[in-house]
TORKOL-4160 file (C-alpha; in steps of 0.2 Angstrom, whole numbers, padded with zeros to 4 digits, m for minus):
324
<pt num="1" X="0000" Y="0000" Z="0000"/>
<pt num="2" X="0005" Y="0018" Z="m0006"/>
<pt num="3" X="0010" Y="0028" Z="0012"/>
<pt num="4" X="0007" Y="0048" Z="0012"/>
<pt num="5" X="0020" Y="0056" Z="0004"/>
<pt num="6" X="0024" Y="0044" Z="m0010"/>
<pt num="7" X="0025" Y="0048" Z="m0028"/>
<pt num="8" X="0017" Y="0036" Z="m0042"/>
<pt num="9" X="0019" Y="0041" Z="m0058"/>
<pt num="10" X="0016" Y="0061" Z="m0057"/>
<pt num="11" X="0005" Y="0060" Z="m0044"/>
<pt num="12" X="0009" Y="0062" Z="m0025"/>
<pt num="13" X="0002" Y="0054" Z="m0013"/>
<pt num="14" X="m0009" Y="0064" Z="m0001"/>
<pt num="15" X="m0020" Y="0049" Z="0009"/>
<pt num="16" X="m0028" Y="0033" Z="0009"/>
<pt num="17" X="m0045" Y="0037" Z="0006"/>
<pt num="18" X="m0054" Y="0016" Z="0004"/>
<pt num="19" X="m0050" Y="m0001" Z="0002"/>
<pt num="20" X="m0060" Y="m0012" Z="m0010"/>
<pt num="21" X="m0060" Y="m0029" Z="m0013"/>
<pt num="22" X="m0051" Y="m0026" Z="m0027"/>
<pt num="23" X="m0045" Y="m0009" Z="m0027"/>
<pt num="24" X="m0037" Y="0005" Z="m0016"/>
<pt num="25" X="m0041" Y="0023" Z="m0018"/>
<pt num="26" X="m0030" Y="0036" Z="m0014"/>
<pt num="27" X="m0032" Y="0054" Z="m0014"/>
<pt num="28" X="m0017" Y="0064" Z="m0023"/>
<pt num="29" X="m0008" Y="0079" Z="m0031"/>
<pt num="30" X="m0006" Y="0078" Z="m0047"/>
<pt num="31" X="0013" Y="0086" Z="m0050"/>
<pt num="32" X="0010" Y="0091" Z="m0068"/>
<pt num="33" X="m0006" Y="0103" Z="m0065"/>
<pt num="34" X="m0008" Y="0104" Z="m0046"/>
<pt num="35" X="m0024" Y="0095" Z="m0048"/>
<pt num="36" X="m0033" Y="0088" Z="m0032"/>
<pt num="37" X="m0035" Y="0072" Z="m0040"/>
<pt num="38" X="m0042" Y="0053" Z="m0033"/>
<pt num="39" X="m0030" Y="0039" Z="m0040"/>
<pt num="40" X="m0038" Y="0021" Z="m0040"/>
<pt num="41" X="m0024" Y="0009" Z="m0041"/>
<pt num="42" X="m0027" Y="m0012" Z="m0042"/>
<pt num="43" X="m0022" Y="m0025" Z="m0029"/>
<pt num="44" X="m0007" Y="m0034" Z="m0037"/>
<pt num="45" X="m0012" Y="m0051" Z="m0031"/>
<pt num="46" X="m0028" Y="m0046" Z="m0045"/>
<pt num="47" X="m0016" Y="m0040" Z="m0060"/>
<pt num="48" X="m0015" Y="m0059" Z="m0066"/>
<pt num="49" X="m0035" Y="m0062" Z="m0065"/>
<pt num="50" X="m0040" Y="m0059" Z="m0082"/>
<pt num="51" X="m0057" Y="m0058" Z="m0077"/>
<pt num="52" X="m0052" Y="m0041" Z="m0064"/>
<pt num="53" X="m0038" Y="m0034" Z="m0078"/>
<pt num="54" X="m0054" Y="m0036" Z="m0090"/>
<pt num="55" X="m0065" Y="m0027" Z="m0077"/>
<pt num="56" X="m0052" Y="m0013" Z="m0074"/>
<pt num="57" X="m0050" Y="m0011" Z="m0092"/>
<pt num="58" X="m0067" Y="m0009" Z="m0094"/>
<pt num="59" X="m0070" Y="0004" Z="m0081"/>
<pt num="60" X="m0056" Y="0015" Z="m0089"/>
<pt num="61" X="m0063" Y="0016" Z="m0106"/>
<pt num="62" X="m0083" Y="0019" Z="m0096"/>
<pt num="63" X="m0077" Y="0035" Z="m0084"/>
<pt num="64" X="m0067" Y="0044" Z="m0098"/>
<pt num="65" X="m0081" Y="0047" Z="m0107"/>
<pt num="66" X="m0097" Y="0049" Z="m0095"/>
<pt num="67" X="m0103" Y="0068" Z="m0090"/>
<pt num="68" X="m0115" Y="0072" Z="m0077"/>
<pt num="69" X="m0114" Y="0080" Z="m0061"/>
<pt num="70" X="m0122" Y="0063" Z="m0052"/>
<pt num="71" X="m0105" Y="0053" Z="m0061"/>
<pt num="72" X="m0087" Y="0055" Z="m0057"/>
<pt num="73" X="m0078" Y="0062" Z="m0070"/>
<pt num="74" X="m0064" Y="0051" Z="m0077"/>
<pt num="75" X="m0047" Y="0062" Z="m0081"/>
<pt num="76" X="m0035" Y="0050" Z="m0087"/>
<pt num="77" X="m0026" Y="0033" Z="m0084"/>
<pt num="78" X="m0010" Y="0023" Z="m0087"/>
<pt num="79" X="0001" Y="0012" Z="m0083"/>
<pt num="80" X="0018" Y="0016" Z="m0068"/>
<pt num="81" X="0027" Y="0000" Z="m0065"/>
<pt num="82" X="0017" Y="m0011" Z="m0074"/>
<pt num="83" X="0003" Y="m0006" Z="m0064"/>
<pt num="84" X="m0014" Y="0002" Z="m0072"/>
<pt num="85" X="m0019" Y="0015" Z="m0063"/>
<pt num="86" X="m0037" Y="0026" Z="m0065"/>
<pt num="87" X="m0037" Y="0046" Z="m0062"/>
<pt num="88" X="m0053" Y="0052" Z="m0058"/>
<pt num="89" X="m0060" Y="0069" Z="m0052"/>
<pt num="90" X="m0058" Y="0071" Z="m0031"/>
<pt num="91" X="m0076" Y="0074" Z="m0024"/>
<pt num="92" X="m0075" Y="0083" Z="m0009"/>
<pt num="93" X="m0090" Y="0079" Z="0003"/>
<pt num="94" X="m0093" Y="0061" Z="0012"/>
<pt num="95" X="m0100" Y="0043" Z="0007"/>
<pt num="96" X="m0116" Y="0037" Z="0007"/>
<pt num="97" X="m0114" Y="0023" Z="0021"/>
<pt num="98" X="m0109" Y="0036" Z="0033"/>
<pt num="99" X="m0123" Y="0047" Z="0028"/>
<pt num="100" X="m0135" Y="0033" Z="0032"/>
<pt num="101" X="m0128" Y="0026" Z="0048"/>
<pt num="102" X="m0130" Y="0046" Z="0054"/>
<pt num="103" X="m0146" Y="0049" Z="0046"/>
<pt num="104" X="m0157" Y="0033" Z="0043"/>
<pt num="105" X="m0171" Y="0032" Z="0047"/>
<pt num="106" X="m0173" Y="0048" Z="0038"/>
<pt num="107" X="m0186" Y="0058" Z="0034"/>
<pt num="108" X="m0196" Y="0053" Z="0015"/>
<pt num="109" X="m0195" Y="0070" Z="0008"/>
<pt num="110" X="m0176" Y="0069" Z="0011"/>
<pt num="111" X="m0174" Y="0051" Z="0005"/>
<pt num="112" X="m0184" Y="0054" Z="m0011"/>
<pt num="113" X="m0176" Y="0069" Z="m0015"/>
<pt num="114" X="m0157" Y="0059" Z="m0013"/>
<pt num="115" X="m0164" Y="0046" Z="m0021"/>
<pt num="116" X="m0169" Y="0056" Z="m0035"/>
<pt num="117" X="m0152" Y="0063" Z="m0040"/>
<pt num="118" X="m0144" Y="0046" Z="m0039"/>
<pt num="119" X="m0158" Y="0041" Z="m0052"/>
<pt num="120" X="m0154" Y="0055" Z="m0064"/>
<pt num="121" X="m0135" Y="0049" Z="m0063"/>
<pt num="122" X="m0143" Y="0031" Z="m0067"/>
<pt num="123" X="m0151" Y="0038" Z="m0082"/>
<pt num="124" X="m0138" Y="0044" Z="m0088"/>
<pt num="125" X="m0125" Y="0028" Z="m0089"/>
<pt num="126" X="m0142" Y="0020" Z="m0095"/>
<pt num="127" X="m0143" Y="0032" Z="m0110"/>
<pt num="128" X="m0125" Y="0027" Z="m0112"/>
<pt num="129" X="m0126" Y="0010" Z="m0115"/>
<pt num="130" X="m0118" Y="0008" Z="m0095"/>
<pt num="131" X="m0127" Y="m0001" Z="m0082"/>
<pt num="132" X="m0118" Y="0002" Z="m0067"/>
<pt num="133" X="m0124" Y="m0018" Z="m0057"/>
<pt num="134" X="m0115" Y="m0011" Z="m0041"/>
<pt num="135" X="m0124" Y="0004" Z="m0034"/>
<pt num="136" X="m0123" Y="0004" Z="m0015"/>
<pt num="137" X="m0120" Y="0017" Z="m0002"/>
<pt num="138" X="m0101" Y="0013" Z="m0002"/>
<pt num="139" X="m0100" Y="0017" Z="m0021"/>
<pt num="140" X="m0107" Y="0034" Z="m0018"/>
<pt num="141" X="m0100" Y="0051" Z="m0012"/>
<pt num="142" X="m0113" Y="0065" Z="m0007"/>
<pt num="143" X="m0104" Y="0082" Z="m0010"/>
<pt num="144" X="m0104" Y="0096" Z="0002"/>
<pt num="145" X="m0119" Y="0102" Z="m0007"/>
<pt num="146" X="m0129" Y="0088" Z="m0007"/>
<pt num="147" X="m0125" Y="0080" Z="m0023"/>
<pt num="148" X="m0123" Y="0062" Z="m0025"/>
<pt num="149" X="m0110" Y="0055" Z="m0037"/>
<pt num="150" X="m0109" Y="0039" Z="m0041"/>
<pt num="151" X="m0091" Y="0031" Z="m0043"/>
<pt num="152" X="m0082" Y="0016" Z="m0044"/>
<pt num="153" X="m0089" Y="0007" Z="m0061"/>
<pt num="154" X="m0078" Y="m0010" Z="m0056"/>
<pt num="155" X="m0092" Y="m0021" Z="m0061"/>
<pt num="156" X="m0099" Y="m0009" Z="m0076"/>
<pt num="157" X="m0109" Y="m0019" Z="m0089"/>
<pt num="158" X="m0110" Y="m0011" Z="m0107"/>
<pt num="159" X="m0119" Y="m0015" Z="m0121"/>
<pt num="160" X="m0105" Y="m0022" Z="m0132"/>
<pt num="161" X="m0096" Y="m0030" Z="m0117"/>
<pt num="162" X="m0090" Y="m0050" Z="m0119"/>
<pt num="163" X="m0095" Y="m0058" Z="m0102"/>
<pt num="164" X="m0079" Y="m0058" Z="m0088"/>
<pt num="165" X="m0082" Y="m0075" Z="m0078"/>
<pt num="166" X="m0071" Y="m0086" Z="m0080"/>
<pt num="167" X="m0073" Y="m0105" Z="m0070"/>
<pt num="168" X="m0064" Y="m0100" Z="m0056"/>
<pt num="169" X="m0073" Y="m0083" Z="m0053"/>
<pt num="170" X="m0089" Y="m0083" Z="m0045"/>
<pt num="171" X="m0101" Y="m0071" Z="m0059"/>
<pt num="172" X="m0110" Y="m0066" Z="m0044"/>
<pt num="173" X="m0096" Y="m0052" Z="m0036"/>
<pt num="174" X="m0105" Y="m0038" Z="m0029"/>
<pt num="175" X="m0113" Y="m0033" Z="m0013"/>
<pt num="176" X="m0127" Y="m0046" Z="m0008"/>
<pt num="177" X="m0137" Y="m0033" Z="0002"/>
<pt num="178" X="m0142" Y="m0025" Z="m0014"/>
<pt num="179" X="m0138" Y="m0035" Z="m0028"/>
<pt num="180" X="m0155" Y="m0043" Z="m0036"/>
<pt num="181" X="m0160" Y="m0062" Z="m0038"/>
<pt num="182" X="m0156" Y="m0062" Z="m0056"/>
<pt num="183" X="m0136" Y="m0061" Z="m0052"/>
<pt num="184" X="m0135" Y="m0073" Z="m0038"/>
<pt num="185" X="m0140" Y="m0084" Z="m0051"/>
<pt num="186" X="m0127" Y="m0080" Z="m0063"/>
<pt num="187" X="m0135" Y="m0068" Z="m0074"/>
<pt num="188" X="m0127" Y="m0052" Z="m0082"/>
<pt num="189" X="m0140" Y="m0041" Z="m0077"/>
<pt num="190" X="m0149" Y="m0026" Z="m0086"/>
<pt num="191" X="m0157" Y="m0008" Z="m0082"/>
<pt num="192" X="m0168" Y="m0019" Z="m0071"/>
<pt num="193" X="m0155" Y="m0024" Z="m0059"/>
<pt num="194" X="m0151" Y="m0006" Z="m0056"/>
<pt num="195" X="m0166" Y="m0003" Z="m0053"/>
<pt num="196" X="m0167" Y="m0015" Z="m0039"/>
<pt num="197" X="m0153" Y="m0007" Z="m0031"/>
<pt num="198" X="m0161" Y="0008" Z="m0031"/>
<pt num="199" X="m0177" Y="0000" Z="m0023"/>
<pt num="200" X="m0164" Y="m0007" Z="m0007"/>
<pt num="201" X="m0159" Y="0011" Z="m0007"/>
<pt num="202" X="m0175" Y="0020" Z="m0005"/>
<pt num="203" X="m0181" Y="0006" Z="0009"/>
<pt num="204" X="m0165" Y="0011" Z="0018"/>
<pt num="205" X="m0167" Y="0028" Z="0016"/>
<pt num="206" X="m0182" Y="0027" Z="0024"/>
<pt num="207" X="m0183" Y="0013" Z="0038"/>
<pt num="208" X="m0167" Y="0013" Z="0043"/>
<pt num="209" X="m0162" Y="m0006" Z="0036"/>
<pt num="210" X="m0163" Y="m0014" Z="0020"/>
<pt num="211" X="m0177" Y="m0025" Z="0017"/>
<pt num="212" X="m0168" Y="m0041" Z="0020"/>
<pt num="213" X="m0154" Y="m0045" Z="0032"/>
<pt num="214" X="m0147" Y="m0059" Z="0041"/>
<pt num="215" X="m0131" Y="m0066" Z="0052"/>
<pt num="216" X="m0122" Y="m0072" Z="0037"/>
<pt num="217" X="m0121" Y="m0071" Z="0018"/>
<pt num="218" X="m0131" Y="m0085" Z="0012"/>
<pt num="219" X="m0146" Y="m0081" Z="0024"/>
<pt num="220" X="m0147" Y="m0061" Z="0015"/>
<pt num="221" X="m0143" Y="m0071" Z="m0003"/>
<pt num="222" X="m0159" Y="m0083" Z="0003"/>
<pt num="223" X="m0168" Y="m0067" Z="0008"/>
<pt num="224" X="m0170" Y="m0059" Z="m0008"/>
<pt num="225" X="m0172" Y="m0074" Z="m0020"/>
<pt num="226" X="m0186" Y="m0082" Z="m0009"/>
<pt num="227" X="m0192" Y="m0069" Z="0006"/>
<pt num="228" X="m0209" Y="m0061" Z="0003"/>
<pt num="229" X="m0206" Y="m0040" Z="m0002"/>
<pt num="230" X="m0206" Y="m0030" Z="0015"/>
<pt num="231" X="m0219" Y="m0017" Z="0016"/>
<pt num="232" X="m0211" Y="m0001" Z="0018"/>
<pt num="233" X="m0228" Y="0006" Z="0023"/>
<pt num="234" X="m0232" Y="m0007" Z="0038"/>
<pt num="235" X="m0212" Y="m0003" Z="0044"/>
<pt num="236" X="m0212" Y="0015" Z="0043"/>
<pt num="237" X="m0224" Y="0027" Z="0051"/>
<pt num="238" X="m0229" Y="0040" Z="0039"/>
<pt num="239" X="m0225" Y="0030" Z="0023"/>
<pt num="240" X="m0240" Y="0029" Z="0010"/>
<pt num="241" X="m0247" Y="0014" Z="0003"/>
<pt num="242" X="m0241" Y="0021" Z="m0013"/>
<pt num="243" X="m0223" Y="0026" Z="m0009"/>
<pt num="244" X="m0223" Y="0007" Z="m0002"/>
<pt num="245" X="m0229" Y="m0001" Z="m0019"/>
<pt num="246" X="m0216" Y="0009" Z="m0029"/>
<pt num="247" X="m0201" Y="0003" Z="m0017"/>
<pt num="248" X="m0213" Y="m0015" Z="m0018"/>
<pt num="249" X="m0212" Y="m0015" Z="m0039"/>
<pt num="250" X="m0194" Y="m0010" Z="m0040"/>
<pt num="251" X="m0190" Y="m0024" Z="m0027"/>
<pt num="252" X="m0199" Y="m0039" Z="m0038"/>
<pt num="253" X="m0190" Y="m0055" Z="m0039"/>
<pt num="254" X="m0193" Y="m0057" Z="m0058"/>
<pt num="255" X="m0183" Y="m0042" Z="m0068"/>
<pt num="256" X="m0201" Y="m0043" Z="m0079"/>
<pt num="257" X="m0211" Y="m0038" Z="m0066"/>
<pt num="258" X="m0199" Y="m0023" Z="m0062"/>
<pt num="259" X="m0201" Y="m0003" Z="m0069"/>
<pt num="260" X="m0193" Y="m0009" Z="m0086"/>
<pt num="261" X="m0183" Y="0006" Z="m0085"/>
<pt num="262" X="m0176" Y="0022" Z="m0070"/>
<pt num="263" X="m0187" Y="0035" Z="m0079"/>
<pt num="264" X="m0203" Y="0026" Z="m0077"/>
<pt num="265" X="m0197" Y="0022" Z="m0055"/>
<pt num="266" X="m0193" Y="0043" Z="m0056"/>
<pt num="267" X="m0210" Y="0046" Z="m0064"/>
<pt num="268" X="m0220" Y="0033" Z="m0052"/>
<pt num="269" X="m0210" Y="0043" Z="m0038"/>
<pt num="270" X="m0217" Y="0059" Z="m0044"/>
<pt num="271" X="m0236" Y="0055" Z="m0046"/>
<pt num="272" X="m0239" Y="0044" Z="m0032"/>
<pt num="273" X="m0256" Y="0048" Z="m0031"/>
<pt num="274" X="m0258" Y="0041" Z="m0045"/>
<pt num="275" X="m0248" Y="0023" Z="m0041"/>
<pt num="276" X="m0259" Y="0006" Z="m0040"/>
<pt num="277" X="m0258" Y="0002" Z="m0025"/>
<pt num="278" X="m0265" Y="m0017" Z="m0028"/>
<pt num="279" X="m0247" Y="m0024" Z="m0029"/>
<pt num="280" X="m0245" Y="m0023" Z="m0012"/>
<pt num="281" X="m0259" Y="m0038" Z="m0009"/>
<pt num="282" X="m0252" Y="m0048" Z="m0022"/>
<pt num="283" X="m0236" Y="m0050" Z="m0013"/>
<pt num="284" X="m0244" Y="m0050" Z="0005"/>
<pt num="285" X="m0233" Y="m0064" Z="0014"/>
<pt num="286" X="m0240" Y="m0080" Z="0019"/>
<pt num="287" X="m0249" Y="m0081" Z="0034"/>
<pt num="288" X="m0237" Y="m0083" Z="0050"/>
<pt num="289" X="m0248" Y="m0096" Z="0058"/>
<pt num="290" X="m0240" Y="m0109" Z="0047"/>
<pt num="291" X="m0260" Y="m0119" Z="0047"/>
<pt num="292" X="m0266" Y="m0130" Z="0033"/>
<pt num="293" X="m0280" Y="m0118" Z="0022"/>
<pt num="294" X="m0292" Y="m0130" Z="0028"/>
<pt num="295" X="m0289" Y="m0128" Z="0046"/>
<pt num="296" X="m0291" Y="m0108" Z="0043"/>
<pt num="297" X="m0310" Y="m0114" Z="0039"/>
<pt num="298" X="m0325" Y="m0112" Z="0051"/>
<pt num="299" X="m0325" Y="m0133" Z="0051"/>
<pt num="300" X="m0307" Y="m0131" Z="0054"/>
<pt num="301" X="m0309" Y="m0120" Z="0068"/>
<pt num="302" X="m0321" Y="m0133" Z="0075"/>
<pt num="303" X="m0307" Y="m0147" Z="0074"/>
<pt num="304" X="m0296" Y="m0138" Z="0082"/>
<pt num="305" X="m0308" Y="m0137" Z="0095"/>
<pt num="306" X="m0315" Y="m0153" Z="0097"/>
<pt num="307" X="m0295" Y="m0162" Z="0096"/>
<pt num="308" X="m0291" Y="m0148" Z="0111"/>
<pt num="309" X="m0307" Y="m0156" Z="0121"/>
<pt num="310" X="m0299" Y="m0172" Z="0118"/>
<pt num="311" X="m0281" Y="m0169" Z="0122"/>
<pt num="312" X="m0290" Y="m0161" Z="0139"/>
<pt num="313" X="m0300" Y="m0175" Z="0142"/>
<pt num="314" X="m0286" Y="m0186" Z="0140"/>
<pt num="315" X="m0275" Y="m0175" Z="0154"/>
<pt num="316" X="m0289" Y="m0176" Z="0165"/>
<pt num="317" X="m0290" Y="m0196" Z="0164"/>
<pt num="318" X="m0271" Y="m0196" Z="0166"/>
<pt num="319" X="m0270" Y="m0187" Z="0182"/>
<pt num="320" X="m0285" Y="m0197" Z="0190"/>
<pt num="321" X="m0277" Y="m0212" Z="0185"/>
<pt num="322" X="m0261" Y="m0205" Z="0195"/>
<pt num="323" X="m0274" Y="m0200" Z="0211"/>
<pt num="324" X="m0281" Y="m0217" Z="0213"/>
């Protein structure tokens, strides 16, 4: 790891700003303009994984191009010691994660209106032909103005992109608290699956948690593959039916069933009045009660009853027997 102070390339090393799975970020001078600059720099361990050098060559050629205030700009990149290295634009403000575990549970004007802007960016790469398959709070920064930008593009899918898995790399890399069914299972993904991130998002925002959480992996993997669609309305005070079957749509387990695209989530977000709020029924979870439907019958009531008499009679004979 680079130490304050260091030079790589023409860039000085100012501090260690985040670690990555497969990445460290540093924050830098660069020597040739005086530019506050961010430097993304691979592990070494990765630079012989082709599926991660394919990645990383692949989030250079995305960042150079995109513009939009909710992006971070790409400057340039390289190569210093056989090492590729990404120059972005510094952003000077704070991540997301930290701006949830201070303010989540926050309030929904707040939430949407955050929410909103991240969308926009969405849009944006969408309209690009880049779909981002890792937003997250910890892939954001919010400026000191408010404004979200979304960064590290690591796991970037573009429309003319070959796939990256090889057989011994999972296809599934990613953050499973808000990653969607589909790429547990091994699919690519589509606008759909950003969608779904931003769906976990909103809920968090919001409740203070995201929808599905456990003790380990596996159990939050199961979660969201098989766990009926928390309504945001019955865990928040103050959430509408309608805000609730947004979050409810952009959190379906079947990409077709999603918002087939950010603009329509963003429009549904601005006309809630007008949202059909019927979804929410259709993905009401099973009664907790675990009974058979027929003992949820009036005769089945009666059963119940009539084996409870019994099991008492059967107590009482039990004990007499014992008194004689």
């Amino acid at each position: 790891m680079l130490q304050v102070g260091d030079q790589f390339d023409h860039f000085q090393i100012r501090a260690h700003v985040v670690q990555s799975g497969t990445a460290d970020i540093y924050a830098a001078t660069d020597l040739l303009s005086g530019r506050e600059v961010a430097v993304k720099i691979p592990h070494r361990d990765l630079l012989s994984d082709p599926t991660q050098a394919e990645r990383f060559r692949r989030e250079l050629e995305v960042v150079r191009v995109l513009n939009h205030p909710a992006v971070q700009k790409g400057l340039e990149s390289g190569v210093f010691d056989k090492i590729p290295y990404l120059i972005t634009e510094w952003v000077d403000g704070r991540l997301m994660r930290d701006v949830v575990a201070e303010e989540a549970p926050m309030p929904i004007p707040k939430a949407l209106e955050l929410i909103r802007k991240i969308a926009d960016g969405v849009v944006y790469c969408h309209e690009n032909g880049v779909i981002h398959r890792d937003l997250k709070p910890e892939n954001i920064l919010i400026t000191t103005e408010g404004q979200p930008v979304i960064m590290d593009f690591g796991l970037v899918l573009t429309k003319d992109a070959r796939r990256v898995t090889y057989a011994n790399v999972s296809g599934t890399s990613g953050t499973p608290d808000y990653m969607s069914p589909e790429r547990f299972e091994g699919q690519r993904g589509d606008k759909r699956t950003d969608i779904y991130a931003l769906g976990v998002m909103l809920y968090e925002l919001i409740a203070g948690r995201t929808p599905y959480y456990g003790d380990n992996t596996m159990i939050v993997i199961s979660q969201h593959q098989k766990a009926p669609i928390p309504r945001l309305d019955q865990e928040v005070r103050g959430a509408s039916p309608q805000l609730a079957a947004v979050v409810t749509r952009a959190l379906q387990k079947n990409p077709d069933d999603r918002y087939p695209d950010v603009n329509s989530f963003l429009s549904a977000l601005d006309n809630l009045e007008q949202v059909d709020v019927t979804l929410l029924d259709k993905n009401a979870p099973a009664s907790s009660t675990g009974l058979p439907d027929f003992l949820k019958t009036q005769q089945g009531k009666i059963a119940i009853i009539v084996g409870l008499l019994v099991v008492a009679a059967l107590i009482v004979a039990v004990v007499a027997s014992q008194v004689r």
